[in-house]
N, C-alpha and C positions, 0 to 999 in steps of 0.2 A: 562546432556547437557555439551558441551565442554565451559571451558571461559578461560579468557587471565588474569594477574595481568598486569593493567595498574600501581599503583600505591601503594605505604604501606609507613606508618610512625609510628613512636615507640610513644608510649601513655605513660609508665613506661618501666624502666630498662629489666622488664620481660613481657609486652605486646606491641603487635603490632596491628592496624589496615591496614586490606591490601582490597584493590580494584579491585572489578574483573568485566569484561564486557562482552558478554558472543559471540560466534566468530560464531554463525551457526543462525540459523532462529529461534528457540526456544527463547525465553524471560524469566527472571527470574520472574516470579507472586508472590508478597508475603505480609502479613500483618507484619507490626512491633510488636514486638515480638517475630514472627516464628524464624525459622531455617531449616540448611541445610543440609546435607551430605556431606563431602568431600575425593576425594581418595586421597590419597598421597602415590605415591612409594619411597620406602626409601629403599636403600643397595638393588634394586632386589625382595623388599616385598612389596606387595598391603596392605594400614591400610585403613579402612573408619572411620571418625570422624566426631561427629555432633558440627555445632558451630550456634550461634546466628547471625540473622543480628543487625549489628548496625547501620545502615544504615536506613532513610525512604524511600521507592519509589519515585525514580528520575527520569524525563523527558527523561535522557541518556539514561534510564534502566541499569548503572551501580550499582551497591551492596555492601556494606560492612560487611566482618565477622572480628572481635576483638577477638584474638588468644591471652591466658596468658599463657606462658611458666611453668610445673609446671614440679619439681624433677622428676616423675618418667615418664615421658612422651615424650616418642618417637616421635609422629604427632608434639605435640606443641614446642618441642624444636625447632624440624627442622623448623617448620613454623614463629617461630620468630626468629630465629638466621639465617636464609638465606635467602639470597637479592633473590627476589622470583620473581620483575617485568620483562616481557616475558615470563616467565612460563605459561603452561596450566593447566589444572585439567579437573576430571568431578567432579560436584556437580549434587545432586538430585535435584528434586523440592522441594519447599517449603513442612514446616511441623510443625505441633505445636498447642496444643490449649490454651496454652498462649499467648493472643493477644490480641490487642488493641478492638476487637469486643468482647470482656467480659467486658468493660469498657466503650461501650459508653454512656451510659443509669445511668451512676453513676453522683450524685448530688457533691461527692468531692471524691476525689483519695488517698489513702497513697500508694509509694511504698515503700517497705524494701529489700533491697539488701546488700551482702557483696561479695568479693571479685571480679571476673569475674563475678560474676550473673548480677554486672552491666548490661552486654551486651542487652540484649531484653527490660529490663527496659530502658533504653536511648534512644533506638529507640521508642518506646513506647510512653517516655515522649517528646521527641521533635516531633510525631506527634497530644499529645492532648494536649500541651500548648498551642495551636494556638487557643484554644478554651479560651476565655481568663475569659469568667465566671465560668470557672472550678476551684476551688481549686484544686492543685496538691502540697502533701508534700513528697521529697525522704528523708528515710533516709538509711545511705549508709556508713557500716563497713568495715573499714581496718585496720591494725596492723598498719602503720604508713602514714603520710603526702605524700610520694615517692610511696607507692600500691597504690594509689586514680585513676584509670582510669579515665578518660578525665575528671580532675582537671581544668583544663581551662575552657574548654566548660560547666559544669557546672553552676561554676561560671558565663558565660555569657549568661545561660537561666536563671539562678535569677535574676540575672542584667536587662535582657531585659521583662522580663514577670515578671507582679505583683502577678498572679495569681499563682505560683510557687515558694515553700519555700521546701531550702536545708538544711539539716543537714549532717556533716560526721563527723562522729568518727574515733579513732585513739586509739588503744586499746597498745598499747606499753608505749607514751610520750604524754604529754598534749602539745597542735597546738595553735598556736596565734586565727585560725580559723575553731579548727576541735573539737568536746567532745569527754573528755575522759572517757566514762562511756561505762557499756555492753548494751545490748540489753536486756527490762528489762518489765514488766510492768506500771512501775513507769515514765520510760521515755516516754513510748507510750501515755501514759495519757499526758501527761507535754505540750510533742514537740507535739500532735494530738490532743487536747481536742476534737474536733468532730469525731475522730475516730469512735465512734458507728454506727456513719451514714454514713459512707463511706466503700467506697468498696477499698480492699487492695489486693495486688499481692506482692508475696515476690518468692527470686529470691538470693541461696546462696547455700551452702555446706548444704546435706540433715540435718543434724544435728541443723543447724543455721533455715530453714524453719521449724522444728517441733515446735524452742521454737516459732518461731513470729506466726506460726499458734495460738499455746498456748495462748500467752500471750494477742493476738487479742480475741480471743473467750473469755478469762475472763474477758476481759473491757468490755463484751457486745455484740462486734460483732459476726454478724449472719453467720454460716458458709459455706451458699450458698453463699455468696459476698467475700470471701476470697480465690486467685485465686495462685495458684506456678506452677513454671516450672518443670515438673518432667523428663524430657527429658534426663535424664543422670541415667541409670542405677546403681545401688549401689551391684553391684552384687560382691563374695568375700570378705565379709567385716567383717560376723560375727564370732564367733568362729565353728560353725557347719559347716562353707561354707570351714575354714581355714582346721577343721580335714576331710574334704572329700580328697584336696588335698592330703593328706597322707596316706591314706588309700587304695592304690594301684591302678592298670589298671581295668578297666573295659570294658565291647565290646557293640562296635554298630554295627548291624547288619540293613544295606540297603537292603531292600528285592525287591525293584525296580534294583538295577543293581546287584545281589545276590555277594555282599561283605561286607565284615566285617572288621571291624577297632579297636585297643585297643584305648583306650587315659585315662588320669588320671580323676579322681575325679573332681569336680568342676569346669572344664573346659566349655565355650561356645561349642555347637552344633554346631553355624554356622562354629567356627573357626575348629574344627577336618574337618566338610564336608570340607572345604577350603584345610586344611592340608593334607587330603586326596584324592587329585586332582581329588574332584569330585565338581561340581557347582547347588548350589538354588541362584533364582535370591534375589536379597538381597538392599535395600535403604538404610533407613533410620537407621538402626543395634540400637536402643532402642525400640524395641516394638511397634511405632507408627502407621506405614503405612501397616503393615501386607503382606507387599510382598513376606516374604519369609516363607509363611506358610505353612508346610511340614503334613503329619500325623502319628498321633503315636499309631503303631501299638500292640506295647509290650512294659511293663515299664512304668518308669515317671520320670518326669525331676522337677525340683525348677524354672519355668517361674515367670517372676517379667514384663510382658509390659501394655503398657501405650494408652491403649485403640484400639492396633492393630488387634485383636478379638473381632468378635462379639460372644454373649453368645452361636449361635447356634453350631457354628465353636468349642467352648471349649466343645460341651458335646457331639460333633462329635470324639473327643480326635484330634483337630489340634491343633499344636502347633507351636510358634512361634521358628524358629531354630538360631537368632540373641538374643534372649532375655531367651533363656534354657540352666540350667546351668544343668551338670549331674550329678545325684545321683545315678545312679544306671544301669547294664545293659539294652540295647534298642533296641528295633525293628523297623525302622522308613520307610515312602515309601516316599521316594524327587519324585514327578511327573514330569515330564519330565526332570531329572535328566543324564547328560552323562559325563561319564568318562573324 
């Protein structure tokens, strides 16, 4: 769906909250927590990026995604660093099953979040504080006082709701009002004594959700009631993914439009189809929504998605073309696929 940026304002140095309303008959539908897809052309090039709302459903049907600018990041630069209101976009529908409907049923809430993970967490928390016999505890890592996304606003849902207790850490300098300690099981115990009986959602850098997965399960808790966003592929990361890139050209061979293509090692599928000005229709580009499930005919690819297949589809050999990364030559058929 097409929408308009009514509105953006800077959260940190390096994040923005921007405001979008959407300009055709379509309505944004979505649970807090979820997420979106976003295109953004930049220099002549289509990127799609998924980002959180942070926003709860509003009466306007207007929507908020919180954009953190990071070093290597093409989408997020431009999206925080240019004055964006009038601009259009398309965003997909909603998507995610990190969401406040995994939590309604829970007796008390931890969230754990660091850096941007913030995002779905806040929207999250500002719509089950209303519920005000809920304990809700965030606890909420950043390197320093100035990373702390919406630092204010926090602040005035403790203030204003008894039933919601903040912590934030500051891993660099110790804060008149932030801990300076890691993420521990020591601290989970300390800052959560009920933790065992609550249900917990964590929401950070994959590396940051293993240990809090970790260190929840060793206090006790049960790991049907521990909920992460996985919504962000971590694809390219390890040393095997790093020696494929180097390890020369490989071919894919479309046997639906009979062409073939080299491209390097490790590279996404979706993005050579792309490169190769050929088109699969494509959302959500981490695995989610399964739109762009191609079949594989010859070969095999390193798939890493996030519930976009069902098991019948995988032992049909389809595969997701947003979320395959290539190891090796491939024979693929894109269904109604055209030049």
């Amino acid at each position: 769906m097409k929408v308009e940026v009514i509105a953006e304002s800077r959260e940190t140095d390096s994040a923005k909250t921007i405001r979008f309303r959407t300009t055709g008959t379509h309505r944004m539908s979505y649970l807090p927590g979820q997420y979106c897809s976003i295109q953004v052309e930049i220099e002549g090039k289509l990127y799609k990026r998924c980002y959180s709302f942070s926003s709860t459903p509003r009466a306007d049907e207007t929507f908020d995604i919180t954009v953190k600018k990071v070093s290597s990041g093409t989408v997020s630069k431009y999206l925080v660093d240019t004055p964006l209101v009038g601009q259009t976009f398309e965003v997909s529908e909603a998507f995610g099953e990190f969401n406040e409907l995994k939590l309604m049923n829970a007796s008390s809430i931890v969230f754990i979040a660091a850096g941007s993970g913030i995002t779905p967490v806040y929207s999250m928390l500002n719509s089950l504080s209303i519920n005000r016999a809920l304990p809700i505890t965030l606890l909420y890592y950043n390197r320093n006082r100035q990373e702390v996304i919406f630092y204010e606003q926090l602040k005035a849902l403790e203030r204003d709701y008894e039933n919601v207790t903040i912590h934030l850490f500051s891993s660099e300098l110790p804060d008149c009002d932030m801990h300076h300690e890691k993420l521990s099981p020591m601290s989970l115990k300390r800052l959560c004594p009920d933790i065992k009986s609550s249900q917990i959602a964590i929401c950070g850098p994959a590396g940051f959700m293993d240990s809090a997965q970790r260190f929840a399960s060793k206090l006790g808790v049960d790991e049907s009631v521990i909920y992460r966003e996985s919504f962000t592929n971590q694809l390219l990361t390890s040393k095997s993914d790093v020696d494929y890139a180097k390890d020369g050209l490989i071919e894919i061979q479309f046997s639906c439009a009979k062409k073939s293509v080299k491209a390097s090692k490790g590279a996404l599928l979706l993005d050579v189809i792309r490169e190769s000005n050929m088109s699969v229709s494509s959302e959500c580009c981490v695995g989610s929504c399964g739109i762009c499930k191609i079949k594989l005919k010859k070969g095999s690819v390193k798939m890493n998605h996030i519930g976009g297949l069902n098991p019948i589809d995988e032992n049909n050999n389809y595969i997701l073309a947003c979320c395959s990364q290539l190891t090796g030559d491939l024979v693929v058929d894109l269904e109604g696929t055209t030049n």
